[in-house]
PQR file of N, CA, C, O and H, with PARSE charges and radii, in Angstrom:
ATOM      1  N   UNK A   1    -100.929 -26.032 124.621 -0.4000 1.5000
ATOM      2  CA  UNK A   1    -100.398 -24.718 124.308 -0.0000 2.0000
ATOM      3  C   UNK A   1    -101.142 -23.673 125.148  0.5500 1.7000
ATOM      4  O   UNK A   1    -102.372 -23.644 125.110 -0.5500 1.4000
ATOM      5  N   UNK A   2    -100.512 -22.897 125.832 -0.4000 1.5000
ATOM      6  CA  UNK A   2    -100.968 -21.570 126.568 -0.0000 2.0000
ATOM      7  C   UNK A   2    -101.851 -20.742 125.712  0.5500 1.7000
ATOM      8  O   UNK A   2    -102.032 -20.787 124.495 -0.5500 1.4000
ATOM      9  H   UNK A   2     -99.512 -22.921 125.862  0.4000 1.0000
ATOM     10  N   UNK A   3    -102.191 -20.230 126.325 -0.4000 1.5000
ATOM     11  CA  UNK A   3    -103.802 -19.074 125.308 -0.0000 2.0000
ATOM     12  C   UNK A   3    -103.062 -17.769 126.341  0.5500 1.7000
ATOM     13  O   UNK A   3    -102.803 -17.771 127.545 -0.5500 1.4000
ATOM     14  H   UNK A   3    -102.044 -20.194 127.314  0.4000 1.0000
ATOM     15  N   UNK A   4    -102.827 -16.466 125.033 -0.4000 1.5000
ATOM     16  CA  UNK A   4    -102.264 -15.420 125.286 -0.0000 2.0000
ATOM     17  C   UNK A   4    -103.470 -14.608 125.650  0.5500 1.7000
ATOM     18  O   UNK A   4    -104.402 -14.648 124.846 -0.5500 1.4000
ATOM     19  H   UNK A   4    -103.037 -16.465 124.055  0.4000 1.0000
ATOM     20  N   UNK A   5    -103.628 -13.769 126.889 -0.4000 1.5000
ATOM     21  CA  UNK A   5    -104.799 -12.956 127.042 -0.0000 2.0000
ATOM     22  C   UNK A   5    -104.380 -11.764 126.479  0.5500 1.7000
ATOM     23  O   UNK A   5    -103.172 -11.555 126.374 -0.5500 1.4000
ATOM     24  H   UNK A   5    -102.871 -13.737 127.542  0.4000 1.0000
ATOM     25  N   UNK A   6    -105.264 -10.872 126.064 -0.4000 1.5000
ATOM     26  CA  UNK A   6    -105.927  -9.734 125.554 -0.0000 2.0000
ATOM     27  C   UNK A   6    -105.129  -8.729 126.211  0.5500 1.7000
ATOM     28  O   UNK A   6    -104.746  -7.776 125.533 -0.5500 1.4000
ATOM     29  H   UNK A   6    -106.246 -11.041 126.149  0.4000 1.0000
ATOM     30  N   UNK A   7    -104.766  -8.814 127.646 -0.4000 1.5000
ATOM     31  CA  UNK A   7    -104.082  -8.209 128.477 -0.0000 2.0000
ATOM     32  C   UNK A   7    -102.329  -8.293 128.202  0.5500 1.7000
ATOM     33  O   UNK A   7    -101.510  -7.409 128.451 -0.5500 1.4000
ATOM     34  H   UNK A   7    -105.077  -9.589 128.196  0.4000 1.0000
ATOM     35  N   UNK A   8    -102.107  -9.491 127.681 -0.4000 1.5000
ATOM     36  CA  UNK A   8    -100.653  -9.730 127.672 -0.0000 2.0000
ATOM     37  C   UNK A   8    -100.233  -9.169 126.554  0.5500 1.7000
ATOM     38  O   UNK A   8     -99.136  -8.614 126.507 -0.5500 1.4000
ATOM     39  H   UNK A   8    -102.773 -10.209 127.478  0.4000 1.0000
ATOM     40  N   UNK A   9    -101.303  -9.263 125.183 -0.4000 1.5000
ATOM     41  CA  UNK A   9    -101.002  -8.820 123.907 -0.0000 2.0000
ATOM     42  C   UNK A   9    -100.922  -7.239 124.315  0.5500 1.7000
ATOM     43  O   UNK A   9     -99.878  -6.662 124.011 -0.5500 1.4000
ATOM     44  H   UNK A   9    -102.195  -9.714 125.221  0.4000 1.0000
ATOM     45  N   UNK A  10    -101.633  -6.721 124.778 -0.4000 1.5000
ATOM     46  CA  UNK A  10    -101.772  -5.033 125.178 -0.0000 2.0000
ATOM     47  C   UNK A  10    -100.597  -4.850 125.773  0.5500 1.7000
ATOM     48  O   UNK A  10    -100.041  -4.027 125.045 -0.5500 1.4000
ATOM     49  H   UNK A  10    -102.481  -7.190 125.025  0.4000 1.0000
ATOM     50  N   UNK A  11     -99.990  -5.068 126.507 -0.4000 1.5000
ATOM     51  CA  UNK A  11     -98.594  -4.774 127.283 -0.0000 2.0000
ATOM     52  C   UNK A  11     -97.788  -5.266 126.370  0.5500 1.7000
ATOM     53  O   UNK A  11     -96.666  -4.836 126.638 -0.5500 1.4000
ATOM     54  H   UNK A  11    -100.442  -5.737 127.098  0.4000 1.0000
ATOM     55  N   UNK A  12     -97.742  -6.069 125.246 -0.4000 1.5000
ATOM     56  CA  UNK A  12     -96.956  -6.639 124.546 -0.0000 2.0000
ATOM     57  C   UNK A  12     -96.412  -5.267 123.764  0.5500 1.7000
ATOM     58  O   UNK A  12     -95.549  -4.426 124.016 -0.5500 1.4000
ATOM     59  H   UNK A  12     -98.654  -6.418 125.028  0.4000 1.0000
ATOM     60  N   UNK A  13     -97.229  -5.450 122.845 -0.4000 1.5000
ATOM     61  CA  UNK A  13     -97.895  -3.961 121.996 -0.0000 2.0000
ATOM     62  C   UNK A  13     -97.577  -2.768 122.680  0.5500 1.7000
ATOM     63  O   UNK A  13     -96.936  -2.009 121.952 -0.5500 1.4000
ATOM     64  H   UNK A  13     -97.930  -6.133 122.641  0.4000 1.0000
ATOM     65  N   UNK A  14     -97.770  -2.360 123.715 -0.4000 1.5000
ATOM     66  CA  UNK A  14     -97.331  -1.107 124.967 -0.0000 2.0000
ATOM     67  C   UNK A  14     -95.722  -1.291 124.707  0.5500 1.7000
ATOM     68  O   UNK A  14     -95.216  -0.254 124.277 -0.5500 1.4000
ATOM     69  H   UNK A  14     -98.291  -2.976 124.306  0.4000 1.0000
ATOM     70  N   UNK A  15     -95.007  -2.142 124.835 -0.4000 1.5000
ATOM     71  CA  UNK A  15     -93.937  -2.298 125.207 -0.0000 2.0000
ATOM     72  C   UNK A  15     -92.953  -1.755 124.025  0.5500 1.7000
ATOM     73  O   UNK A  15     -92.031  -0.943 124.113 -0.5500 1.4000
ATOM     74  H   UNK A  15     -95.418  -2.985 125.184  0.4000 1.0000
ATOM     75  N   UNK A  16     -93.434  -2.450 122.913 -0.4000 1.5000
ATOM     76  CA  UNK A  16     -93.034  -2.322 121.870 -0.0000 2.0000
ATOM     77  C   UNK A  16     -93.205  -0.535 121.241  0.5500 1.7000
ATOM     78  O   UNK A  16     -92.391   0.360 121.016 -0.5500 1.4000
ATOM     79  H   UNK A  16     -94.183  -3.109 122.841  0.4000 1.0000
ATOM     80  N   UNK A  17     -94.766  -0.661 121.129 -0.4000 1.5000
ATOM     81  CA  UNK A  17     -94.190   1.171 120.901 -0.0000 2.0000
ATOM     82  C   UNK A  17     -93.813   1.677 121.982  0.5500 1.7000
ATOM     83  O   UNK A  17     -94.499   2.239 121.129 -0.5500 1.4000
ATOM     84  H   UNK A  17     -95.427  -1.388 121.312  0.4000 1.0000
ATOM     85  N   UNK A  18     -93.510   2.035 122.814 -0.4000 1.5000
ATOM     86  CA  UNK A  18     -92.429   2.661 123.612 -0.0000 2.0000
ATOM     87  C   UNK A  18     -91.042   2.295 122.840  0.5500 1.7000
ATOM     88  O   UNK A  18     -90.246   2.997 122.216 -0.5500 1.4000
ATOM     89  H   UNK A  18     -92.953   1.578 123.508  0.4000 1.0000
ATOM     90  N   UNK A  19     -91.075   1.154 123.088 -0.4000 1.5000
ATOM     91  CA  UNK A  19     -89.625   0.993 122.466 -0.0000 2.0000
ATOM     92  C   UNK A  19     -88.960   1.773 121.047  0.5500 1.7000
ATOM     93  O   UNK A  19     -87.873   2.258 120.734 -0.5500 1.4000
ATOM     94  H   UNK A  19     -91.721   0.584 123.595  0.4000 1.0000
ATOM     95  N   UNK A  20     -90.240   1.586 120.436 -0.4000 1.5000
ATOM     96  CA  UNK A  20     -90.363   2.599 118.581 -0.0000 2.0000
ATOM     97  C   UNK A  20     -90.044   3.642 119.211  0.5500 1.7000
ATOM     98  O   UNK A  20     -88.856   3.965 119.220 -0.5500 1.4000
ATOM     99  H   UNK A  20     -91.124   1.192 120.689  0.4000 1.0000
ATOM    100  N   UNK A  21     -91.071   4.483 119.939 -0.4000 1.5000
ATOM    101  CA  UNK A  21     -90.297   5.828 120.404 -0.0000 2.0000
ATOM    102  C   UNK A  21     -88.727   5.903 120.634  0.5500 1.7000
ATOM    103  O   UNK A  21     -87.948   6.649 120.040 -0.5500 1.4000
ATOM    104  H   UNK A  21     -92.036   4.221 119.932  0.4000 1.0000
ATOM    105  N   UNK A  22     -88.480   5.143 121.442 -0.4000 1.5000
ATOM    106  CA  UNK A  22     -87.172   5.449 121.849 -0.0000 2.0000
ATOM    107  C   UNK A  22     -85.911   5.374 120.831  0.5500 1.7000
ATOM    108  O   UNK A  22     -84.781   5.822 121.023 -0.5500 1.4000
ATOM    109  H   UNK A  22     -89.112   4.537 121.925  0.4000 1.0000
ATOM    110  N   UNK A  23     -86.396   4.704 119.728 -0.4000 1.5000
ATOM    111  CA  UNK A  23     -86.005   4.457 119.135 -0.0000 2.0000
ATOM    112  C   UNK A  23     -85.575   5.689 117.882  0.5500 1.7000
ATOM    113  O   UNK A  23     -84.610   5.994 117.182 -0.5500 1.4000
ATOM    114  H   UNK A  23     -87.314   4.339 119.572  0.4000 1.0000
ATOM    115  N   UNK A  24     -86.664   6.031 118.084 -0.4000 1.5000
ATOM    116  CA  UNK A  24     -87.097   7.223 117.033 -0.0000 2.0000
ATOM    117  C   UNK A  24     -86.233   8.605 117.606  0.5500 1.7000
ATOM    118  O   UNK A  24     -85.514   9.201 116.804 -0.5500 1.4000
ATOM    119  H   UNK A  24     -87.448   5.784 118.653  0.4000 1.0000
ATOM    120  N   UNK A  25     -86.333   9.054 118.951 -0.4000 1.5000
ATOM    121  CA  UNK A  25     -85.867   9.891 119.437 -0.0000 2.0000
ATOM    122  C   UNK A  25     -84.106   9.324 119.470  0.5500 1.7000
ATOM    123  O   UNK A  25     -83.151  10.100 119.515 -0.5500 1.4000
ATOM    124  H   UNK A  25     -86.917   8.570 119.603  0.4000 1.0000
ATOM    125  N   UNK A  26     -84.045   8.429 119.450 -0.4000 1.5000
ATOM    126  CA  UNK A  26     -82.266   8.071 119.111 -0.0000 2.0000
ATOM    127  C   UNK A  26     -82.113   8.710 118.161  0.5500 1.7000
ATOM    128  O   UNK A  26     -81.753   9.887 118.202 -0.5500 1.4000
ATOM    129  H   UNK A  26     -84.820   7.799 119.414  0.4000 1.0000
ATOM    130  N   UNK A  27     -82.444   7.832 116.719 -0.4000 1.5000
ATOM    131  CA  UNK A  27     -82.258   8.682 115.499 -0.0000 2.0000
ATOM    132  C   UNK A  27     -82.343   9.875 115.432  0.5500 1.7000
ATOM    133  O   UNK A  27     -81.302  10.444 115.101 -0.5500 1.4000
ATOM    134  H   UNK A  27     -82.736   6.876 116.686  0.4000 1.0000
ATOM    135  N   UNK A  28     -83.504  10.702 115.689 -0.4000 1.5000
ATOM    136  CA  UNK A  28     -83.313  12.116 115.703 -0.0000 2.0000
ATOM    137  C   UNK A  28     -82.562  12.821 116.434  0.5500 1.7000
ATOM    138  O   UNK A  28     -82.644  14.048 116.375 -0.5500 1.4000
ATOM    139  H   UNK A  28     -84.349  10.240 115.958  0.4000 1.0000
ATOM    140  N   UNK A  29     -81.721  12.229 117.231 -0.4000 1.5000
ATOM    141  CA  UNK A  29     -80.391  12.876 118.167 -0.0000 2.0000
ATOM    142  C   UNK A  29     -79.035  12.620 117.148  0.5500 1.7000
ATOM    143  O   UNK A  29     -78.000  13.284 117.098 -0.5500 1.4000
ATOM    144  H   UNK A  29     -81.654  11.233 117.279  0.4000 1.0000
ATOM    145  N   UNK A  30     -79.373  11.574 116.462 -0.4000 1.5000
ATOM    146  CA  UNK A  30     -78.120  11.172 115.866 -0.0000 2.0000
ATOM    147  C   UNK A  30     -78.025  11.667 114.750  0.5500 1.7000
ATOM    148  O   UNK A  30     -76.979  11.682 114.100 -0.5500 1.4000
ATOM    149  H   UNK A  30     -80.214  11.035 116.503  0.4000 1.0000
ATOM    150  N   UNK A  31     -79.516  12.317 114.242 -0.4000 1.5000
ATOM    151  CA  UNK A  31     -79.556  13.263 112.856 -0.0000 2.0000
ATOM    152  C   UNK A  31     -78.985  15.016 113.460  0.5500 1.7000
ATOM    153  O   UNK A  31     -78.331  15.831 112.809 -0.5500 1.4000
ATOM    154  H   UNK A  31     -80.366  12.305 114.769  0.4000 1.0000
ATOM    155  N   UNK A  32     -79.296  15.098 114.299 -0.4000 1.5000
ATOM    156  CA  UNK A  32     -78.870  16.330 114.747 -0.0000 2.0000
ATOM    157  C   UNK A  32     -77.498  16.680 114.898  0.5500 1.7000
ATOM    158  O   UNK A  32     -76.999  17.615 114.270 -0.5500 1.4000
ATOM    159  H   UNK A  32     -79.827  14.436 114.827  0.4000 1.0000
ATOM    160  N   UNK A  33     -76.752  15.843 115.848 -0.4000 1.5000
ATOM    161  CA  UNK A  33     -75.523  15.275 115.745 -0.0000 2.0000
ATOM    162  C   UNK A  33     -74.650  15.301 114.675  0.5500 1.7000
ATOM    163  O   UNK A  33     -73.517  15.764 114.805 -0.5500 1.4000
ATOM    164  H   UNK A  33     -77.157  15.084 116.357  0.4000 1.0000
ATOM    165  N   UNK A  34     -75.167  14.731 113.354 -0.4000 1.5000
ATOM    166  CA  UNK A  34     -74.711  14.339 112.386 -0.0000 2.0000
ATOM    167  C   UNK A  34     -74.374  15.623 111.753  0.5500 1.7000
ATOM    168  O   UNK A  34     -73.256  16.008 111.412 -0.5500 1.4000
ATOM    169  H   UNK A  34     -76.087  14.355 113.248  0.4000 1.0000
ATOM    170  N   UNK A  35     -75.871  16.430 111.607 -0.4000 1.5000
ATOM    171  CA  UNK A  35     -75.809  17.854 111.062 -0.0000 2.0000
ATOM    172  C   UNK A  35     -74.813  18.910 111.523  0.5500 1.7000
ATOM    173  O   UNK A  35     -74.125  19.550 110.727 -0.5500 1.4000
ATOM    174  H   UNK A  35     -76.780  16.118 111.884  0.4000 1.0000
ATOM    175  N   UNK A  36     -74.752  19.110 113.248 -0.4000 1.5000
ATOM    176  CA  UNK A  36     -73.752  20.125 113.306 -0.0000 2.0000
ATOM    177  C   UNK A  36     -72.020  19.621 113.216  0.5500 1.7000
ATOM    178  O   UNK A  36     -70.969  20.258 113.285 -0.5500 1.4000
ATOM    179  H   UNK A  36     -75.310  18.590 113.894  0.4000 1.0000
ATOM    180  N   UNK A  37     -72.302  18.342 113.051 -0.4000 1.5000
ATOM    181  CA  UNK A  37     -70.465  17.475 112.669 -0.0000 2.0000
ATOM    182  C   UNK A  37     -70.599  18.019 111.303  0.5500 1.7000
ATOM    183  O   UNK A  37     -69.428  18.284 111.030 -0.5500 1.4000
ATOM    184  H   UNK A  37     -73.156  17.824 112.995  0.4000 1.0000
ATOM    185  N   UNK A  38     -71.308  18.345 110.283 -0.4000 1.5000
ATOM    186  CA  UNK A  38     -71.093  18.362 109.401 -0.0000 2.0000
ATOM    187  C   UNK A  38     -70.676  19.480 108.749  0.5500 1.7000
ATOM    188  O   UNK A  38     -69.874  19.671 107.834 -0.5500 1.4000
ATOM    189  H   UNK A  38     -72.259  18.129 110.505  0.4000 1.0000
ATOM    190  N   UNK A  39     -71.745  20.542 109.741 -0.4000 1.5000
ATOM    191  CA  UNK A  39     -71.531  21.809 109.258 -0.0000 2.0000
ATOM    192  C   UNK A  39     -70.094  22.647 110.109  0.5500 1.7000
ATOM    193  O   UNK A  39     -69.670  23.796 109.985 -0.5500 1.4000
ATOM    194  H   UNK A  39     -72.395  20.387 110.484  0.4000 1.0000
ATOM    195  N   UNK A  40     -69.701  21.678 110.841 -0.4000 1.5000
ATOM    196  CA  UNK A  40     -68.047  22.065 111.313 -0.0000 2.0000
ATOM    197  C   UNK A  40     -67.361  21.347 110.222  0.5500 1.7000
ATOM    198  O   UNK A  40     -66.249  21.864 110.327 -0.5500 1.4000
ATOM    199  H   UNK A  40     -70.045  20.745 110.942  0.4000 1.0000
ATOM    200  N   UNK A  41     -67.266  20.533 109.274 -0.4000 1.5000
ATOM    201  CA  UNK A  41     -66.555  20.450 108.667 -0.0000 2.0000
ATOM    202  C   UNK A  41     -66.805  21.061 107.603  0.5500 1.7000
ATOM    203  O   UNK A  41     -65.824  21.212 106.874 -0.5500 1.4000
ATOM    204  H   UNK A  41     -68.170  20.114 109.190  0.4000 1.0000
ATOM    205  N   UNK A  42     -67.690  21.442 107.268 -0.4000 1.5000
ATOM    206  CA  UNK A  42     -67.818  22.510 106.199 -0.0000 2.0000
ATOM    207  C   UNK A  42     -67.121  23.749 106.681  0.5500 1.7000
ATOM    208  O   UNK A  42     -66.005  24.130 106.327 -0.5500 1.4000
ATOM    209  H   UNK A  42     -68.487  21.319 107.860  0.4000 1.0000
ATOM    210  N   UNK A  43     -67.850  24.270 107.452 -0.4000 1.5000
ATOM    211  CA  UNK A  43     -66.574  25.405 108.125 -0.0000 2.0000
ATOM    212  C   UNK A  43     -65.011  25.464 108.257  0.5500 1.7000
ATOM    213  O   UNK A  43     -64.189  26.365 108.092 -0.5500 1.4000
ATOM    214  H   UNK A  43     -68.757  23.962 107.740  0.4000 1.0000
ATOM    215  N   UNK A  44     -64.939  24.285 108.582 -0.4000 1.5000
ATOM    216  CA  UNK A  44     -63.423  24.161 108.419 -0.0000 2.0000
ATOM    217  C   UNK A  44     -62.963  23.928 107.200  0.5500 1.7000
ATOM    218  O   UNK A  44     -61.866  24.426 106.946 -0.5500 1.4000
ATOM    219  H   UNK A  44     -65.606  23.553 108.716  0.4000 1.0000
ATOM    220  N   UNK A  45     -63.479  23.325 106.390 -0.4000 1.5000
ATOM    221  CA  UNK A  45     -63.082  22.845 104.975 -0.0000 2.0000
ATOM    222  C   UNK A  45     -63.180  24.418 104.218  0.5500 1.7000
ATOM    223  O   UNK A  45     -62.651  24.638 103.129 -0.5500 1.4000
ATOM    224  H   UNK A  45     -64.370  22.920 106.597  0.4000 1.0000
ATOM    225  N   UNK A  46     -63.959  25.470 105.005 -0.4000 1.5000
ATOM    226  CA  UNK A  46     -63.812  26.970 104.115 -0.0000 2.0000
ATOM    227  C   UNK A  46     -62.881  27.550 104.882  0.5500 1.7000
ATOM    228  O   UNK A  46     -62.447  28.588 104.383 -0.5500 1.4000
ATOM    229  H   UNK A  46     -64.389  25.291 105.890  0.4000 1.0000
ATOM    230  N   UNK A  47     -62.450  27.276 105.841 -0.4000 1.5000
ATOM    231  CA  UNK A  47     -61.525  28.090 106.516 -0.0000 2.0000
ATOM    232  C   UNK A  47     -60.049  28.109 106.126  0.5500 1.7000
ATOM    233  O   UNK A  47     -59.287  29.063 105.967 -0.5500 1.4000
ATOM    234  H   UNK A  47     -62.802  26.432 106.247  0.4000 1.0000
ATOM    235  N   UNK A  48     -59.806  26.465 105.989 -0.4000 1.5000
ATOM    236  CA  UNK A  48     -58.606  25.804 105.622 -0.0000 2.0000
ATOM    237  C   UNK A  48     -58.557  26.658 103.802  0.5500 1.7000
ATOM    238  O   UNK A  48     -57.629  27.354 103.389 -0.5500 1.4000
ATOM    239  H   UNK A  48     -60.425  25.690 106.119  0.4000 1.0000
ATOM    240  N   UNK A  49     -59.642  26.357 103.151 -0.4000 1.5000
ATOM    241  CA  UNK A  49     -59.316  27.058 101.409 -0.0000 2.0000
ATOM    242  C   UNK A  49     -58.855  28.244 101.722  0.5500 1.7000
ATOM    243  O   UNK A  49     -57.804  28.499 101.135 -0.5500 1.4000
ATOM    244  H   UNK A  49     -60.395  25.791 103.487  0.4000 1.0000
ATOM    245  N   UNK A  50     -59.312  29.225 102.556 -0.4000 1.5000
ATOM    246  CA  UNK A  50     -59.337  30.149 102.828 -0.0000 2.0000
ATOM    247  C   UNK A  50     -57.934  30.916 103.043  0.5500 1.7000
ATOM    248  O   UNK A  50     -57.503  31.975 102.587 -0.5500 1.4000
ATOM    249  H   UNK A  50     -60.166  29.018 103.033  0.4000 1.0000
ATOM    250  N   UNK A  51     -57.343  29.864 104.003 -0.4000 1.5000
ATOM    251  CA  UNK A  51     -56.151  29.713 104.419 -0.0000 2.0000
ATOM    252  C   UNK A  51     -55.298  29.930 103.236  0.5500 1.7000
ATOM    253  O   UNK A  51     -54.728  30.947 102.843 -0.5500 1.4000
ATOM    254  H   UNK A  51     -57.693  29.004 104.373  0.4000 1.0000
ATOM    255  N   UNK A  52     -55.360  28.352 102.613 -0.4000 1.5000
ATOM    256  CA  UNK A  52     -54.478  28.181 101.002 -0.0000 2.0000
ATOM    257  C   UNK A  52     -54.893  29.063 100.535  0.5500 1.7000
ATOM    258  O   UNK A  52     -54.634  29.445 101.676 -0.5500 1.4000
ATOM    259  H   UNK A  52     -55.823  27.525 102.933  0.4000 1.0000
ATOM    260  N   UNK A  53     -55.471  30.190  99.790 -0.4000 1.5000
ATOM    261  CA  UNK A  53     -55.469  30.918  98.988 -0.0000 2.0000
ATOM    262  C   UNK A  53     -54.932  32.279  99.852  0.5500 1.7000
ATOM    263  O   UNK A  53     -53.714  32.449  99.907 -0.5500 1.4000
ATOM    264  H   UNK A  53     -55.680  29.880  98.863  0.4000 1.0000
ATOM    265  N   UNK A  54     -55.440  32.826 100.233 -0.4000 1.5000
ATOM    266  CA  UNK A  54     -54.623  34.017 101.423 -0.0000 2.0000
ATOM    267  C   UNK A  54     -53.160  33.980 101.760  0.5500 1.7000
ATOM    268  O   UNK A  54     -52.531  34.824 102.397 -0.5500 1.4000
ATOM    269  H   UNK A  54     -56.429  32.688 100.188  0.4000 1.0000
ATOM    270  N   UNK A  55     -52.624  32.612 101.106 -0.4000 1.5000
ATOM    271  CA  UNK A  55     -51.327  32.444 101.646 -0.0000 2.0000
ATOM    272  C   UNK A  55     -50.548  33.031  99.793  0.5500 1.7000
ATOM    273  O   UNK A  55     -49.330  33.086  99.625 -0.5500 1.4000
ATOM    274  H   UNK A  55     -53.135  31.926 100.588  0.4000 1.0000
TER
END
């Protein structure tokens, strides 16, 4: 069996959190995202009542 150096585990580990980051900054694009989709449908969902009753 191969013996993992100290060096390989460190780049291993390197690799991986980077990857967490990237990961992380996805989600928080996709929370942002999420938020102003939402708050257009809230807007619209007051615009449209807005509508029906004005009529």
């Amino acid at each position: 069996m191969a013996e993992i150096s100290n060096q390989q585990i460190y780049d291993l580990v390197l690799e991986i959190s980077r990857d967490v980051v990237e990961l992380e900054v996805s989600i928080d694009e996709l929370l942002v995202d999420m938020r102003a989709f939402n708050q257009d449908l809230a807007a619209d969902r007051q615009h449209l009542m807005q509508q029906v009753f004005l009529q």
